[in-house]
N, C-alpha and C positions, 0 to 999 in steps of 0.2 A: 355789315350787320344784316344779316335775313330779318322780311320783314314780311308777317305774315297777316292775311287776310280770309276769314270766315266769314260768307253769306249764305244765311239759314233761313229757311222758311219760319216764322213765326208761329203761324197757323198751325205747323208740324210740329216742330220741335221747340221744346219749354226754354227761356231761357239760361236755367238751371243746367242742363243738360251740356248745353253751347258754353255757359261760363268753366266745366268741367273739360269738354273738349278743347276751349282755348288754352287752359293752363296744360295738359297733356299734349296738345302741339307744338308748344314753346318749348318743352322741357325735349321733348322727341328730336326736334329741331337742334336745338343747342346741343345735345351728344349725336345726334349724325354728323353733325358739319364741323363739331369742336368751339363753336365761336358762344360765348356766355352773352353776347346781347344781341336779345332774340325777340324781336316787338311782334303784338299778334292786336290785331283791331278786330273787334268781331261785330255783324250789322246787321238787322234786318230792313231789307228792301221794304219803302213804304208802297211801289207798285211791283207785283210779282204778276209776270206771265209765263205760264210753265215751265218755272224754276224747278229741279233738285231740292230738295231737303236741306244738304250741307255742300259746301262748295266751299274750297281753301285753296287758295293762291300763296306760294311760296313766292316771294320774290328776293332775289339776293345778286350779288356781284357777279359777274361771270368768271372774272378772275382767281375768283374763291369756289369754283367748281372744276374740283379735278375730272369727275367723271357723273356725266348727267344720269346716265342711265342707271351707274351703281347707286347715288344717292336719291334718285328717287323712287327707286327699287328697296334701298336700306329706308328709309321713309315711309311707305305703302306697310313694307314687313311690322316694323314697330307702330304705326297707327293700326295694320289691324290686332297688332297684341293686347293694343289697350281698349280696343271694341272690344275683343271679349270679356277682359277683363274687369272692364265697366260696366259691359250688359247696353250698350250704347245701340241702340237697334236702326237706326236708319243711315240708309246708305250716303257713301261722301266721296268727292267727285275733288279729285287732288290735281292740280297744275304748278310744276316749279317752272318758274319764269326767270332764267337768265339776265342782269338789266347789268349796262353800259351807263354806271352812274357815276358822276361826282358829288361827292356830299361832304357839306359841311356842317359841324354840329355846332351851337352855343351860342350863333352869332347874334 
């Protein structure tokens, strides 16, 4: 399960804005990669030193990455559909992170 992470300047961007970009990453997410559970944590830093505006970390299984560069090439493409589409004006700094995990749920 991709599990994703938003860090947003506050100062910049409203939360209102950031709770729209999270549910638009999740959904963006879940149809690139096909997988329906798609977690997204979103946070503002209580210290920022010349942070970006928005910063989103993908992080998922390696295993469940057929090809890094088409997905996050297919990923960049539909994030920036729904910039424009939302009118979302400040720029976003996207990293998919590969991880070599075991996870167990429930326990």
């Amino acid at each position: 399960m991709p599990l994703i992470r938003v860090d947003f300047d506050d100062e910049k961007v409203n939360k209102q804005d950031v709770f729209a970009l999270a549910e638009g990453i999740q959904k963006i997410v879940s149809e690139a990669t096909g997988i329906e559970d798609v977690f997204v944590y979103a946070n503002a830093s209580q210290i920022k030193i010349k942070i970006s505006p928005v910063e989103i970390f993908i992080e998922m299984s390696a295993q469940k990455i057929v090809d890094q560069d088409k997905l996050i090439l297919d990923i960049k493409s539909r994030l920036s559909n729904w910039k424009e589409m939302n009118k979302f004006q400040w720029p976003i700094n996207l990293t998919l992170i590969p991880m070599q995990w075991k996870i167990e749920i429930g326990i």
